[in-house]
mmCIF file as gemmi writes it, N, C-alpha and C atoms, coordinates in Angstrom:
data_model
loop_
_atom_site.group_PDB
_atom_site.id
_atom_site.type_symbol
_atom_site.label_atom_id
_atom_site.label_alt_id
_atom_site.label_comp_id
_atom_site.label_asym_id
_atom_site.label_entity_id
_atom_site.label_seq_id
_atom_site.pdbx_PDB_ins_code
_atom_site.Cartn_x
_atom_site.Cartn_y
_atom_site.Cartn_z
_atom_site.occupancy
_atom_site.B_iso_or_equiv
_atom_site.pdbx_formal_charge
_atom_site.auth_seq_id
_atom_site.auth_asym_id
_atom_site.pdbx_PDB_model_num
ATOM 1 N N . UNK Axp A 1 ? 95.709 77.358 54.473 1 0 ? 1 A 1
ATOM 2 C CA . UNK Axp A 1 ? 96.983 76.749 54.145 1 0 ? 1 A 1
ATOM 3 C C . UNK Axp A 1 ? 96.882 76.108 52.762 1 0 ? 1 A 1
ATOM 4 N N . UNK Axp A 2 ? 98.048 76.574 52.19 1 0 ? 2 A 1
ATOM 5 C CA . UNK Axp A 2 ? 97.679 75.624 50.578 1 0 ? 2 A 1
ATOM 6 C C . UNK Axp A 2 ? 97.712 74.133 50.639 1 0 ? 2 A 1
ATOM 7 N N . UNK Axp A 3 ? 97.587 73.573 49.865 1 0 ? 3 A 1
ATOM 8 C CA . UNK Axp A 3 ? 97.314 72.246 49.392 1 0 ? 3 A 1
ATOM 9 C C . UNK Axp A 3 ? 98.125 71.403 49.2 1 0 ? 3 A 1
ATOM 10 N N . UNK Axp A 4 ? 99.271 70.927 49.677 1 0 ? 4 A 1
ATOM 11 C CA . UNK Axp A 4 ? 100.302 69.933 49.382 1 0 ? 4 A 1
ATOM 12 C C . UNK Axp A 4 ? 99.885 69.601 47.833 1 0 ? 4 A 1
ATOM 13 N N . UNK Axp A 5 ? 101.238 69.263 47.519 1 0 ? 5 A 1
ATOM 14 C CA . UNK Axp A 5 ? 100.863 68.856 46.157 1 0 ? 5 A 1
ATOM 15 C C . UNK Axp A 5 ? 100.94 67.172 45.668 1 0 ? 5 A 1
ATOM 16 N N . UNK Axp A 6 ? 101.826 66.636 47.116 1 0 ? 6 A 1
ATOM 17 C CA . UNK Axp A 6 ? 101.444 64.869 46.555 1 0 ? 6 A 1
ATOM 18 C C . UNK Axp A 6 ? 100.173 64.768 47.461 1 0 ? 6 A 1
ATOM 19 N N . UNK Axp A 7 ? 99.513 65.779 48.13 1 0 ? 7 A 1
ATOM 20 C CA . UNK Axp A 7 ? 97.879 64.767 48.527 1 0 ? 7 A 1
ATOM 21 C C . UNK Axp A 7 ? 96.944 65.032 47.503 1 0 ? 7 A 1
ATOM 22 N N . UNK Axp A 8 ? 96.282 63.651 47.96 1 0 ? 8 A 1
ATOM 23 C CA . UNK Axp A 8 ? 95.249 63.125 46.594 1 0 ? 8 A 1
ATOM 24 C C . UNK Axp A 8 ? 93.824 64.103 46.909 1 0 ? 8 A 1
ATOM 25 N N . UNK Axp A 9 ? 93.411 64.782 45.957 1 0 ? 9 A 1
ATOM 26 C CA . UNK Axp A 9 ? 92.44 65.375 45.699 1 0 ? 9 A 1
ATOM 27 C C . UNK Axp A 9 ? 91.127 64.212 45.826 1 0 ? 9 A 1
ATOM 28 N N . UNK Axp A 10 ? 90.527 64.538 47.055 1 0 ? 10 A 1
ATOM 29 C CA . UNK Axp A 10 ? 89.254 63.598 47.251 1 0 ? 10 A 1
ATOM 30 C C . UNK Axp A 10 ? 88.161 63.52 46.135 1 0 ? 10 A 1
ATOM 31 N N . UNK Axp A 11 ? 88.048 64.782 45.759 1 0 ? 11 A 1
ATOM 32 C CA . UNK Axp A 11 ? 87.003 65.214 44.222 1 0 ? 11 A 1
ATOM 33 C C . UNK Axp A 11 ? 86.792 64.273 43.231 1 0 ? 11 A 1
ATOM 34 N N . UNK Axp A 12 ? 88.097 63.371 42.851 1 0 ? 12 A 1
ATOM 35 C CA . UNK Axp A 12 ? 88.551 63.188 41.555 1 0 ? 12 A 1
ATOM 36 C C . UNK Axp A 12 ? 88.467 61.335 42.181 1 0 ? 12 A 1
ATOM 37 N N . UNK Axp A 13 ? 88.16 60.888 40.935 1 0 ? 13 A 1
ATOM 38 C CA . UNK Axp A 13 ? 87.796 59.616 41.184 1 0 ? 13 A 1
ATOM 39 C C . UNK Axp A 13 ? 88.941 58.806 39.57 1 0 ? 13 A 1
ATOM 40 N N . UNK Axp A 14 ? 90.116 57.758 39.703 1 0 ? 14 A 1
ATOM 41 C CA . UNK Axp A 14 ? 90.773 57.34 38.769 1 0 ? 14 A 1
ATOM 42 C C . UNK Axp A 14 ? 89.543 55.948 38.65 1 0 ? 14 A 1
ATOM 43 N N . UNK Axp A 15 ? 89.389 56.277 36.805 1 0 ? 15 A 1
ATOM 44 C CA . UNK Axp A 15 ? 88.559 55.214 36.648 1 0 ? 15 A 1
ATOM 45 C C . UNK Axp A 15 ? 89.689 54.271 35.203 1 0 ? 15 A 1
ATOM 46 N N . UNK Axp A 16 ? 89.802 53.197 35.093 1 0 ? 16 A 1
ATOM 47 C CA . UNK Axp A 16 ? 90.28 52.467 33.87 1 0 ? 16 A 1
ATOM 48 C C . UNK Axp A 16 ? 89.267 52.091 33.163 1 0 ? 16 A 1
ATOM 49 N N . UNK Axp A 17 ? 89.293 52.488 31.91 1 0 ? 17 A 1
ATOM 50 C CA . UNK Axp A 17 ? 88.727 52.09 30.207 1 0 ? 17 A 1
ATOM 51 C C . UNK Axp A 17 ? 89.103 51.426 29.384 1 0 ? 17 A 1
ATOM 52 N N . UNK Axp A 18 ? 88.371 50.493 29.166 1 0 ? 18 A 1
ATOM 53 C CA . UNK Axp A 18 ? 89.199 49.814 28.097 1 0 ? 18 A 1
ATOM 54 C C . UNK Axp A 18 ? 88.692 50.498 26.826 1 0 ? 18 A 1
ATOM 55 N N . UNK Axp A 19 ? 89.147 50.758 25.888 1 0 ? 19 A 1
ATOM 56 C CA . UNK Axp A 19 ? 89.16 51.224 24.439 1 0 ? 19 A 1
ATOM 57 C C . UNK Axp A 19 ? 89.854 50.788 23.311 1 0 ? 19 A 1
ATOM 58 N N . UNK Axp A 20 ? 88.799 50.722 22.442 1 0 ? 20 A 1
ATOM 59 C CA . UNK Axp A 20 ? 88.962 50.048 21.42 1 0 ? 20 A 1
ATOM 60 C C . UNK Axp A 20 ? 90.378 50.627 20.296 1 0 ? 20 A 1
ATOM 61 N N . UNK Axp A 21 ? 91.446 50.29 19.858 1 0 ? 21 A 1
ATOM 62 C CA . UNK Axp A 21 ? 92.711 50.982 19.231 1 0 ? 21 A 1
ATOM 63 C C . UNK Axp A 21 ? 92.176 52.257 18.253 1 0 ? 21 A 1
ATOM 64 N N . UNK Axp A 22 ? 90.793 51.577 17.632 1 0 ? 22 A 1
ATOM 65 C CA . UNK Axp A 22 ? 90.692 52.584 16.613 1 0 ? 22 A 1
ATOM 66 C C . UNK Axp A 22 ? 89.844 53.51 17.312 1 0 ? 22 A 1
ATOM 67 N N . UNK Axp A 23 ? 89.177 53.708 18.261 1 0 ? 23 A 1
ATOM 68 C CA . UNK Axp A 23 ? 88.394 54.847 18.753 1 0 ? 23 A 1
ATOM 69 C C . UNK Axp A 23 ? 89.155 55.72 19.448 1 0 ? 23 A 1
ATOM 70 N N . UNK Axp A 24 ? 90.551 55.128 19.983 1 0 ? 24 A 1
ATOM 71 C CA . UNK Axp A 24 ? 91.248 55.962 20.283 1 0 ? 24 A 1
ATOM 72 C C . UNK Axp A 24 ? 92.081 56.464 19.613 1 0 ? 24 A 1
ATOM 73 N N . UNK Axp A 25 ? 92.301 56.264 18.243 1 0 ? 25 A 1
ATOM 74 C CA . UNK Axp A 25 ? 93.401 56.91 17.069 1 0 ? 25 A 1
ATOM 75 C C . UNK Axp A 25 ? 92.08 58.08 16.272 1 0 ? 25 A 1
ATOM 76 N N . UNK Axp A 26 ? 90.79 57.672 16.653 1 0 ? 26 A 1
ATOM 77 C CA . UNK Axp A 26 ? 89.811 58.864 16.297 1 0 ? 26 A 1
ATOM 78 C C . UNK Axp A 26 ? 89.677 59.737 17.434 1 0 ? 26 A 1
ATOM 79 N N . UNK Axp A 27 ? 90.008 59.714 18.417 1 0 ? 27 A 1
ATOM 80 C CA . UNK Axp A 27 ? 89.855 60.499 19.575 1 0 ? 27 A 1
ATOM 81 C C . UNK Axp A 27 ? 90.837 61.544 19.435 1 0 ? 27 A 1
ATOM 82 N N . UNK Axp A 28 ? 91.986 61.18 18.919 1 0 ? 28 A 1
ATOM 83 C CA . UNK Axp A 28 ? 93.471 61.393 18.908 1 0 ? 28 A 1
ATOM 84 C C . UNK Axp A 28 ? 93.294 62.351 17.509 1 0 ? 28 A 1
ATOM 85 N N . UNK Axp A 29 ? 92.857 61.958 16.345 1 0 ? 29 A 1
ATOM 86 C CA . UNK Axp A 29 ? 92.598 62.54 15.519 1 0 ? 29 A 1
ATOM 87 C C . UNK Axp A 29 ? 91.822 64.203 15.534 1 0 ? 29 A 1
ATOM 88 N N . UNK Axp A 30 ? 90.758 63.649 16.037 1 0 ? 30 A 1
ATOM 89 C CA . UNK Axp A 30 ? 90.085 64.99 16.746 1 0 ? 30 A 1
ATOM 90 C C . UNK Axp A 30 ? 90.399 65.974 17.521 1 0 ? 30 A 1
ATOM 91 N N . UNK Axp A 31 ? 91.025 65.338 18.146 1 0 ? 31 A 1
ATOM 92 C CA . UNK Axp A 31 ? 91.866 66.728 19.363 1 0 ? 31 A 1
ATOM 93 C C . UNK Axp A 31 ? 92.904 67.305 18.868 1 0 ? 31 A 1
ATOM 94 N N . UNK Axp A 32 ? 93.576 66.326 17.629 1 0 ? 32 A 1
ATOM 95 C CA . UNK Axp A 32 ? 94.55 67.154 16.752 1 0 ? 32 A 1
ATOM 96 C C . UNK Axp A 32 ? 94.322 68.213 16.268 1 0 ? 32 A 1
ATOM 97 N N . UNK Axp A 33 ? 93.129 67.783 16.013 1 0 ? 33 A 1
ATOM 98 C CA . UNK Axp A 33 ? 92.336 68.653 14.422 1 0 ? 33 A 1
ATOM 99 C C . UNK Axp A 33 ? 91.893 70.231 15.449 1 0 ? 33 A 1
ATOM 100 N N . UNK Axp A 34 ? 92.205 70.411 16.53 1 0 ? 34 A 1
ATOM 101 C CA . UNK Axp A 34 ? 91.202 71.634 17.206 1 0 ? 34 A 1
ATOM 102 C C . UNK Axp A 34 ? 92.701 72.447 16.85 1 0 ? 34 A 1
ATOM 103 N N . UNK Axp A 35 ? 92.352 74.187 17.345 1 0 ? 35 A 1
ATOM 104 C CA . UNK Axp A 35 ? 93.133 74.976 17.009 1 0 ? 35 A 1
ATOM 105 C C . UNK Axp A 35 ? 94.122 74.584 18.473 1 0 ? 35 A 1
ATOM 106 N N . UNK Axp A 36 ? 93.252 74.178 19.675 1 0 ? 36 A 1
ATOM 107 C CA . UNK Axp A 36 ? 94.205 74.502 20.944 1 0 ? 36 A 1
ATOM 108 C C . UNK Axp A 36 ? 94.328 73.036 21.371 1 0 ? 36 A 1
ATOM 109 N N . UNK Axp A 37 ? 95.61 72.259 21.444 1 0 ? 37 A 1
ATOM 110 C CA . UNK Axp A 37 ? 95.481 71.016 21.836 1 0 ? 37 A 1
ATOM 111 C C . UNK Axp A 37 ? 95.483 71.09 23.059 1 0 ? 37 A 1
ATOM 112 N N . UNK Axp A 38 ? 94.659 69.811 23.585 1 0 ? 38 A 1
ATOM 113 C CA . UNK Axp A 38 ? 93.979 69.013 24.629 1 0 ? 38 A 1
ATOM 114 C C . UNK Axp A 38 ? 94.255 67.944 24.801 1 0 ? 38 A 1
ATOM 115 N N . UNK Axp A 39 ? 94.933 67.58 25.813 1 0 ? 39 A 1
ATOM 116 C CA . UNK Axp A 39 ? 95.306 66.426 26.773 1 0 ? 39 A 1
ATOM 117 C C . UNK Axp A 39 ? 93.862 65.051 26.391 1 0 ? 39 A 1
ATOM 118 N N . UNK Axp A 40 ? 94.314 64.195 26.003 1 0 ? 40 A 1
ATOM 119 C CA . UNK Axp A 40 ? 92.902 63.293 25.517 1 0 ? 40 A 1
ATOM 120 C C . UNK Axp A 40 ? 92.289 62.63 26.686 1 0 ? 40 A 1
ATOM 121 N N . UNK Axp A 41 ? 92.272 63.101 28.178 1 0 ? 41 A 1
ATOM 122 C CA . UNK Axp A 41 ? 91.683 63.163 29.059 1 0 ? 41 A 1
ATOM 123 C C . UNK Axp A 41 ? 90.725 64.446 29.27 1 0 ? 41 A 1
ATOM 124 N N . UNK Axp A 42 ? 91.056 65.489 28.455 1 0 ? 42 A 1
ATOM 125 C CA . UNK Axp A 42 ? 90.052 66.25 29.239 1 0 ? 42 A 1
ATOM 126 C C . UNK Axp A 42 ? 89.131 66.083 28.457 1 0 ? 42 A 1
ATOM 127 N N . UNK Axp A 43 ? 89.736 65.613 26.562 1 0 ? 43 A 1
ATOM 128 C CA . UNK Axp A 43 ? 88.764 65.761 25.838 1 0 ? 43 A 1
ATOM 129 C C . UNK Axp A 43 ? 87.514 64.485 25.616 1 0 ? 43 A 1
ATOM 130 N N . UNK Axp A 44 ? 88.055 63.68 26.363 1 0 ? 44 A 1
ATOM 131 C CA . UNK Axp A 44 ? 87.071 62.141 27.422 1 0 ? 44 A 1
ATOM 132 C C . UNK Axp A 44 ? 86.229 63.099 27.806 1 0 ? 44 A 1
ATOM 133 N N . UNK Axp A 45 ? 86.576 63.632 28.808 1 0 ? 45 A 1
ATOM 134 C CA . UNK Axp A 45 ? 85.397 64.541 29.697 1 0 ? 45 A 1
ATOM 135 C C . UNK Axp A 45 ? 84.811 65.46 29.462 1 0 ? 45 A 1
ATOM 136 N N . UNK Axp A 46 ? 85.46 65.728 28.538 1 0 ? 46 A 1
ATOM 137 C CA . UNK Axp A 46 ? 84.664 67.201 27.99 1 0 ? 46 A 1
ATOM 138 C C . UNK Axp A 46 ? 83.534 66.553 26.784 1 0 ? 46 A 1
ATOM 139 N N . UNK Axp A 47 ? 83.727 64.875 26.108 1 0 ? 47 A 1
ATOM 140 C CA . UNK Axp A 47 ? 82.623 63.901 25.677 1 0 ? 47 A 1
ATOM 141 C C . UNK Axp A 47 ? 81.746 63.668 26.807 1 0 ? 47 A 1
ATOM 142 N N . UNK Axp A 48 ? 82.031 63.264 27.708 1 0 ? 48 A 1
ATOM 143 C CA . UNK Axp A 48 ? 81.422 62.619 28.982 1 0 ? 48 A 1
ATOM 144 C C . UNK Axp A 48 ? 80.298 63.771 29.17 1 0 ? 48 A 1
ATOM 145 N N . UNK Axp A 49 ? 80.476 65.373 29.63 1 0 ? 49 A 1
ATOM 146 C CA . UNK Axp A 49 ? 79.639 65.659 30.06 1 0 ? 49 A 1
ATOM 147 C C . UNK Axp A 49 ? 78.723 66.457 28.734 1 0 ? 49 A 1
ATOM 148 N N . UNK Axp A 50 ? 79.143 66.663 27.314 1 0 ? 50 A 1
ATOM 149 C CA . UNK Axp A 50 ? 78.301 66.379 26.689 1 0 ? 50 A 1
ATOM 150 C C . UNK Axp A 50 ? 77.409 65.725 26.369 1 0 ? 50 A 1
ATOM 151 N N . UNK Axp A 51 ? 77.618 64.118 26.292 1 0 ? 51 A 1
ATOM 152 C CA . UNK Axp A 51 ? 76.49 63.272 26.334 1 0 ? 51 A 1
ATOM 153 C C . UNK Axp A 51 ? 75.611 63.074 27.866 1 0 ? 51 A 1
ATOM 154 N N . UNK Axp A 52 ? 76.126 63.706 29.066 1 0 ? 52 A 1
ATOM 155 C CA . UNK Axp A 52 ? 75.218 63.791 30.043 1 0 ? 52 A 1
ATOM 156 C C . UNK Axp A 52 ? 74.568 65.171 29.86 1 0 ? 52 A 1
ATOM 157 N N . UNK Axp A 53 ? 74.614 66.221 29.187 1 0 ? 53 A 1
ATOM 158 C CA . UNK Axp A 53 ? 74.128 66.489 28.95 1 0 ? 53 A 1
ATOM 159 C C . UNK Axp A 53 ? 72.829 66.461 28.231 1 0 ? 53 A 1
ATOM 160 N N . UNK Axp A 54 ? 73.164 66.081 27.167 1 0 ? 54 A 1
ATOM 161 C CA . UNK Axp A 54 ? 71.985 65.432 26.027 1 0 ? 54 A 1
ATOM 162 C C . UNK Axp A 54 ? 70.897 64.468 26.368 1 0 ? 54 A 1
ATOM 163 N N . UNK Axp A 55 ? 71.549 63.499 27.542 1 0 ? 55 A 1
ATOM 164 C CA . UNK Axp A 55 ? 70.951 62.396 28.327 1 0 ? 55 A 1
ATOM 165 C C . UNK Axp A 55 ? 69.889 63.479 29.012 1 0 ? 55 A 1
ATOM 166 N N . UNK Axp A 56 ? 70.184 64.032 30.05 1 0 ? 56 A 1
ATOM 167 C CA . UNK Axp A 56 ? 69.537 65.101 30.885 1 0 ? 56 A 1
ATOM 168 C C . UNK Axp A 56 ? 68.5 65.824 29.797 1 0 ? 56 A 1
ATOM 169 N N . UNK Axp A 57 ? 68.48 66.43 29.12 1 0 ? 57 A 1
ATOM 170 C CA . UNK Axp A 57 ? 67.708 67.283 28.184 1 0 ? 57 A 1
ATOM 171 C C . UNK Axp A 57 ? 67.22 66.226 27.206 1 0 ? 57 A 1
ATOM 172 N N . UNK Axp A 58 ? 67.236 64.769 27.127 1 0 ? 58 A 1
ATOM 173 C CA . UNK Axp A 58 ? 66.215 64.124 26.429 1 0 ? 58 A 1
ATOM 174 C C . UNK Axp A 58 ? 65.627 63.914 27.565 1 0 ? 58 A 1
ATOM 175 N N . UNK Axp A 59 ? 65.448 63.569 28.847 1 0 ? 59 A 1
ATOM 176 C CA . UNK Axp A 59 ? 64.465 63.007 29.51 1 0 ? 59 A 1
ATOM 177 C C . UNK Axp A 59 ? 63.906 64.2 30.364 1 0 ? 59 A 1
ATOM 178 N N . UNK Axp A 60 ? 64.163 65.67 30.554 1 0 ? 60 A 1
ATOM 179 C CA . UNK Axp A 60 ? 63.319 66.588 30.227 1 0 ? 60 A 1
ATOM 180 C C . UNK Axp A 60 ? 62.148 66.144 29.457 1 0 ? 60 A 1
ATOM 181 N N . UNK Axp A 61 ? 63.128 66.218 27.905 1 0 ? 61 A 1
ATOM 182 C CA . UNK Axp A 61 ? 61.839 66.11 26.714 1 0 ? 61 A 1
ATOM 183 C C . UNK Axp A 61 ? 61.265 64.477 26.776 1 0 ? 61 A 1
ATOM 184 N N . UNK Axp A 62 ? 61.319 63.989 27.506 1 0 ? 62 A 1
ATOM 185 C CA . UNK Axp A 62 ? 60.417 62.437 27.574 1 0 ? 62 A 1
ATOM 186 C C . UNK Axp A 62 ? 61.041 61.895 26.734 1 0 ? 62 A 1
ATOM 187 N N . UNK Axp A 63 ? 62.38 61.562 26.308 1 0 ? 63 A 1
ATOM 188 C CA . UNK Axp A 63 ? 62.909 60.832 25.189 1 0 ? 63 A 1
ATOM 189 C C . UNK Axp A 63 ? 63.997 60.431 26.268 1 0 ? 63 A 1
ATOM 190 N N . UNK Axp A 64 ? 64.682 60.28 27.188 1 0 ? 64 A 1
ATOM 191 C CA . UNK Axp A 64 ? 65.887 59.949 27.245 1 0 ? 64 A 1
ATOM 192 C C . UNK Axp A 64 ? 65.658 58.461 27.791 1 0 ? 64 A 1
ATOM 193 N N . UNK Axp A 65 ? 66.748 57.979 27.265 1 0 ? 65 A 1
ATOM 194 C CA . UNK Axp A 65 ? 66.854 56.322 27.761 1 0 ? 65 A 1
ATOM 195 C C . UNK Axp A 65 ? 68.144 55.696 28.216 1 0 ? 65 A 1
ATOM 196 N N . UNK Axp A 66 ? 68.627 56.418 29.059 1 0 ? 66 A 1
ATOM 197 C CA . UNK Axp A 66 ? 70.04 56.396 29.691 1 0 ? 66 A 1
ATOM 198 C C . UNK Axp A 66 ? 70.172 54.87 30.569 1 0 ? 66 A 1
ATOM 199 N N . UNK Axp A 67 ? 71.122 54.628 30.369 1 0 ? 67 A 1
ATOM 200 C CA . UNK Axp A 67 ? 71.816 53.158 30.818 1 0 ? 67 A 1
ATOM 201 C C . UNK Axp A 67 ? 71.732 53.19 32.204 1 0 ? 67 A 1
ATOM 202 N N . UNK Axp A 68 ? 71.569 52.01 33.168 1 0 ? 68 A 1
ATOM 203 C CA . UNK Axp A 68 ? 71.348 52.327 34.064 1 0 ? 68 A 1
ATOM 204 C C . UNK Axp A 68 ? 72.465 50.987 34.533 1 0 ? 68 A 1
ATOM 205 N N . UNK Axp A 69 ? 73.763 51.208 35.406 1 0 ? 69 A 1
ATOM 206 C CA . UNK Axp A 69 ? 74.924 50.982 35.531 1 0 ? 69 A 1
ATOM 207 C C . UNK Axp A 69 ? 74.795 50.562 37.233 1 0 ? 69 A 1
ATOM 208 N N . UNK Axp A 70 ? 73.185 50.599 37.593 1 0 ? 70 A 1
ATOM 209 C CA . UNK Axp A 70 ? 73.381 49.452 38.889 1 0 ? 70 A 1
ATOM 210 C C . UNK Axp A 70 ? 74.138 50.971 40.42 1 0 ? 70 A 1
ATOM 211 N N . UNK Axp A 71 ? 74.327 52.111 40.042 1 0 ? 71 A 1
ATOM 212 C CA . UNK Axp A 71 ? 73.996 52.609 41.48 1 0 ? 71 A 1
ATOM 213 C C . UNK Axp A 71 ? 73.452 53.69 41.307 1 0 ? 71 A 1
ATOM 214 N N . UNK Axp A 72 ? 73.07 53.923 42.443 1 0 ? 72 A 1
ATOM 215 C CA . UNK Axp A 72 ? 71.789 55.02 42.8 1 0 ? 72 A 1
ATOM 216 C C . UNK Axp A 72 ? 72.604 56.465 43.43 1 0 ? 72 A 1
């Protein structure tokens, strides 16, 4: 059966950010600047799992020093 469309997708977790005016008029800037615009949520996440990326593949290489935000 398909999926109603007002139920809430369990997957997806709403988180609030505070951000700084000018990191978000550079965020804004950037996603301008691509050929295909992007909703400045995906392009959050599409930062997000770049730098978990990088996080992950420095501590492979014995370099990573990722923040540790208290859960397991």
């Amino acid at each position: 059966m398909a999926k109603e469309l007002n139920e809430p997708d369990n997957d997806i977790t709403a988180l609030t950010v505070r951000v700084p005016r000018a990191l978000v008029s550079n965020i804004d800037h950037e996603r301008k600047a691509r050929a295909v615009q992007v909703p400045r949520n995906t392009w959050i996440l599409e930062a997000v799992v770049e730098k978990l990326d990088r996080e992950k593949q420095g501590k492979h290489n014995g370099m990573g020093q990722g923040a540790d935000d208290g859960e397991k």
